[in-house]
C-alpha positions in Angstrom: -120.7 78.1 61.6 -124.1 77.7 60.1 -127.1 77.1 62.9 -130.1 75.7 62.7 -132.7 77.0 65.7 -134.5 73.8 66.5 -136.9 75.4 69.0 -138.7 78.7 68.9 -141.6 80.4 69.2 -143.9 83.2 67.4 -147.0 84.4 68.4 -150.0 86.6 68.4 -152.3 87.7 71.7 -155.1 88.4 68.9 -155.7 85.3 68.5 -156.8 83.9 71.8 -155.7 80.4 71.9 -152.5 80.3 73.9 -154.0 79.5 76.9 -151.0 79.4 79.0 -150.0 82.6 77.9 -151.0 85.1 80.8 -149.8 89.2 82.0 -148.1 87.7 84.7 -145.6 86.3 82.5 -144.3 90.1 81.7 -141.9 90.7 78.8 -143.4 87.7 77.3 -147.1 88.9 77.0 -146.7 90.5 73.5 -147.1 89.6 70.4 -143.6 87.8 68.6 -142.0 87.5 65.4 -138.9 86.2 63.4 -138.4 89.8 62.5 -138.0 90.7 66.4 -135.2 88.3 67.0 -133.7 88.4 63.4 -131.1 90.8 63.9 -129.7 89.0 67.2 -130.0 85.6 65.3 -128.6 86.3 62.2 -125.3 88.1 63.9 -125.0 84.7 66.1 -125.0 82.6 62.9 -128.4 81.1 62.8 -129.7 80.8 59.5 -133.1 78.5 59.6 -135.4 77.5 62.6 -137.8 75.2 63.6 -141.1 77.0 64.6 -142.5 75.1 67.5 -146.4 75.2 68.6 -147.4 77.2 71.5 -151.1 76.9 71.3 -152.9 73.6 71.4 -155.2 74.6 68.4 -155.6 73.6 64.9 -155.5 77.1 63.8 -151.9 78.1 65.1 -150.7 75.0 63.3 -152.1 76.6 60.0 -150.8 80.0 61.0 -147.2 78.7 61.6 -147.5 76.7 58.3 -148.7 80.4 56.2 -145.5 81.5 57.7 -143.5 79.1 56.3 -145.2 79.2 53.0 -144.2 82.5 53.0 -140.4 82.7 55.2 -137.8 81.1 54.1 -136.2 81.4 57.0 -138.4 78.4 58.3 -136.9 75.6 57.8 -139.9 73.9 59.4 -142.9 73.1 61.2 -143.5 71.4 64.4 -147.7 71.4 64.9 -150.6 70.8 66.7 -153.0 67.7 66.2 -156.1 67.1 68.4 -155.2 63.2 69.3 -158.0 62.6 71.2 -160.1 63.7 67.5 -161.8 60.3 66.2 -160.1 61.5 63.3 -156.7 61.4 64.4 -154.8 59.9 62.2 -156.3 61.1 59.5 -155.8 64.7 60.3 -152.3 63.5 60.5 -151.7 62.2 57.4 -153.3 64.8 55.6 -150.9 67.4 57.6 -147.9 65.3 56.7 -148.7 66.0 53.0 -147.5 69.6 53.8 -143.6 69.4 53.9 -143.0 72.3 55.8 -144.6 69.6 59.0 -141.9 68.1 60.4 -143.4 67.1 63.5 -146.4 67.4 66.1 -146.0 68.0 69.8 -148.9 67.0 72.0 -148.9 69.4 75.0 -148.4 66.6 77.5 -147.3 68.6 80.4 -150.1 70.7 80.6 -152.5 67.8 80.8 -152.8 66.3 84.3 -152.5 62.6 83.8 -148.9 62.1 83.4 -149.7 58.8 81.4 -151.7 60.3 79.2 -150.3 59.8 76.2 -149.7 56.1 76.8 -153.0 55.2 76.1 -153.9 53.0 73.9 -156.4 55.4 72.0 -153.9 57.1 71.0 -151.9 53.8 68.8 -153.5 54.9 65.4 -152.3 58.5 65.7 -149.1 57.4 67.0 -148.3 54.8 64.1 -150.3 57.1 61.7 -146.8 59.4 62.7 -144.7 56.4 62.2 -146.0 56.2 58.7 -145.5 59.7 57.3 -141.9 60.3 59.1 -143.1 63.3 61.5 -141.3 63.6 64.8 -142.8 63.2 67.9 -141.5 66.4 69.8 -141.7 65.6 73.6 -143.2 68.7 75.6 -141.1 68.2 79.3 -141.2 68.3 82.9 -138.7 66.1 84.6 -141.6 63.3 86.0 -142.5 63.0 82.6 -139.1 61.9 81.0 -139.7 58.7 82.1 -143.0 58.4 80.4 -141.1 59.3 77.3 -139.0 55.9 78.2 -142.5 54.1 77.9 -143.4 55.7 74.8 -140.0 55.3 73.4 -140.2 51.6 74.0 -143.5 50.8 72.7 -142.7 52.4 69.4 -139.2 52.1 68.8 -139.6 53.0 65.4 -140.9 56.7 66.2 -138.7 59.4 66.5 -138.6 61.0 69.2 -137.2 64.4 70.0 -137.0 65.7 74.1 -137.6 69.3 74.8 -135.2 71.4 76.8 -133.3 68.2 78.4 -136.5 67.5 80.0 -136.5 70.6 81.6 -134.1 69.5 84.5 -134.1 71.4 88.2 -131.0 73.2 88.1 -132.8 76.1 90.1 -133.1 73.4 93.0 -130.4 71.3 92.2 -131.8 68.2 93.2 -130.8 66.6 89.9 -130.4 63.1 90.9 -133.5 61.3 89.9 -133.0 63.7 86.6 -129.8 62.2 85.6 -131.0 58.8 86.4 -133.9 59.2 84.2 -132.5 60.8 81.5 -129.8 57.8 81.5 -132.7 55.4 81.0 -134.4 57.2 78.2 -131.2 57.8 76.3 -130.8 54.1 76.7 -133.8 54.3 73.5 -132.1 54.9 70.1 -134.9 56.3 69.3 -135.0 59.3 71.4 -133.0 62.3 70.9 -132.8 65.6 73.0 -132.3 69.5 72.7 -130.5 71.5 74.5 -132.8 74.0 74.9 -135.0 75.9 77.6 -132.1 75.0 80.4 -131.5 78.8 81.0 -135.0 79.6 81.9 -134.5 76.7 84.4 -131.2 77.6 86.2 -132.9 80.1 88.2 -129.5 81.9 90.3 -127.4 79.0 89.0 -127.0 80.2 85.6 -123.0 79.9 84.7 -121.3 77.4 82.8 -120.5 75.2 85.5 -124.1 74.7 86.6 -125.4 74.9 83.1 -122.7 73.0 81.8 -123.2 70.0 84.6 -126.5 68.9 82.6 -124.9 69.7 79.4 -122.1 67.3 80.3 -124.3 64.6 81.6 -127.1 64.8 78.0 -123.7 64.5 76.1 -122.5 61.6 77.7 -125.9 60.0 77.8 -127.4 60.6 74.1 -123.8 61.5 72.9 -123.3 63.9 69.6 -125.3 62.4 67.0 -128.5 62.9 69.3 -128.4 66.5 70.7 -129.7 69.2 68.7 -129.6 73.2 69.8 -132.5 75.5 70.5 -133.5 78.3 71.9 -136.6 78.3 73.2 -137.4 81.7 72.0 -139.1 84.4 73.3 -139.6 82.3 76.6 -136.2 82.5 77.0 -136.4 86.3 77.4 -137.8 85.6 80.9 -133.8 84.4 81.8 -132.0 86.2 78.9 -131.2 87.7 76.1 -130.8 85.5 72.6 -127.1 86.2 71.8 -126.7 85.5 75.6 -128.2 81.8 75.1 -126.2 81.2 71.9 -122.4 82.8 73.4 -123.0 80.1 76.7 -124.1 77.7 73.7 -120.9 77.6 71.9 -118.5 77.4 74.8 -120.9 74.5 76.2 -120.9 73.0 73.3 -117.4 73.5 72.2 -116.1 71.9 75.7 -118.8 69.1 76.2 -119.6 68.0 72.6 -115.8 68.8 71.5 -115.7 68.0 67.6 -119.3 67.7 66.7 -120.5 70.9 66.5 -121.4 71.3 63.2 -123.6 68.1 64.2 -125.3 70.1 67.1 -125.5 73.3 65.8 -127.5 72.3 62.2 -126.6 68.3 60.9 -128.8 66.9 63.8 -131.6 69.0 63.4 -131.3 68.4 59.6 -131.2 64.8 59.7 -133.8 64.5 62.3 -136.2 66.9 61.1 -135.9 67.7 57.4 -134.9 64.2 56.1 -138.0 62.7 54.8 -136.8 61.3 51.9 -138.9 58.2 51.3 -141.6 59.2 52.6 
């Protein structure tokens, strides 16, 4: 079966702008690649990905976008856009001219105002995202799913896409006010959700049956026309190893989303993502 990475991650330490990106994260402070994952990916199926940000910089957008000028293993783009910039929505539209943007992710978790991005400053770049078809990738932390329910509401015409599950925490499981929360956002047509970045959350609780506990309740919640696969990589190193991630994956997805896994696996992504016809 085809695959379709939705969510991963290349990087350089040269270029000083991934803030977050510190020596005591270990194996992750290096520099990554496609190439250093290929191998892995390729052997699991995975054909195309999604290049995420990981830098909240103009200038990582523009070096993810001369990789996919140049890779065309990229299927896309999801970037970086100052939205506090005067200029907003006009740097917006003029990045939406590029097709290899697909979407922009504000780095909402690392700003401390959890409501941050329900200002109303932020309308024209919001709308000016509305307008060109780019998705509105959702960077998580459980307390901020529910904002997502705000935004997802006041613009139910923007599409909306939730990291990792909205990073629920297995490693603690006190998953109650997760699940409630995630059942009120999926409530919001609009909104859809990857099943990525739960490994690096399970902390000891990292088998199928813990794993597949959130996996079970996102399916049932945004069902199988809303849940795309990722992989979060190279963070997920910190938990495991890529072919790891994708064999858990498929027997996940092959018990939970039973008969739409060509849908979760690539379609989703596809549709969600790459399908800017019209626009």
């Amino acid at each position: 079966m085809d695959k379709l990475d939705a969510h991963m991650h290349v990087w350089q330490l040269e270029r000083g702008d991934y803030d977050w990106l510190t020596p005591d994260l270990g194996i992750i402070y290096r520099d990554f690649g496609i190439d250093d994952v290929w191998i892995e990916a390729s052997h699991a199926g995975v054909s195309r990905t999604i290049l995420v940000q990981a830098a909240a910089s103009a200038a990582e957008t523009d070096y993810l976008l001369g990789l996919a000028a140049t890779d065309e293993r990229v299927a896309g783009v999801v970037g970086w856009v100052d939205f506090e910039a005067p200029d907003a929505a006009a740097q917006i539209a003029r990045r939406a001219k590029d097709r290899s943007i697909v979407g922009l992710r504000p780095m909402i978790a690392d700003i401390p105002d959890p409501n941050w991005i329900l200002e109303d400053a932020f309308t024209p770049a919001l709308e000016a995202m509305l307008v060109n078809g780019l998705v509105f990738d959702a960077h998580a932390r459980p307390d901020l799913v529910n904002v997502m329910t705000s935004l997802a509401t006041r613009y139910p015409d923007l599409q909306i896409v939730l990291n990792h599950g909205g990073k629920p925490p297995i490693a603690s499981r006190e998953l109650d006010e997760w699940r409630r929360d995630i059942s009120t956002l999926a409530r919001q047509k609009n909104v859809a959700c990857k099943l990525s970045g739960l490994l690096t959350e399970s902390g000891p609780y990292s088998d199928d049956v813990a794993i597949g506990d959130v996996v079970e309740h996102l399916a049932e919640c945004f069902g199988a026309n809303r849940l795309l696969w990722g992989s979060d990589w190279p963070v997920l190193n910190m938990a495991g190893s890529y072919s790891q991630w994708v064999r858990q994956s498929e027997r996940l997805i092959g018990k939970h989303v039973a008969g739409h896994e060509t849908a979760t696996w690539s379609g989703n992504a596809e549709r969600i993502y790459l399908d800017r016809t019209g626009v």
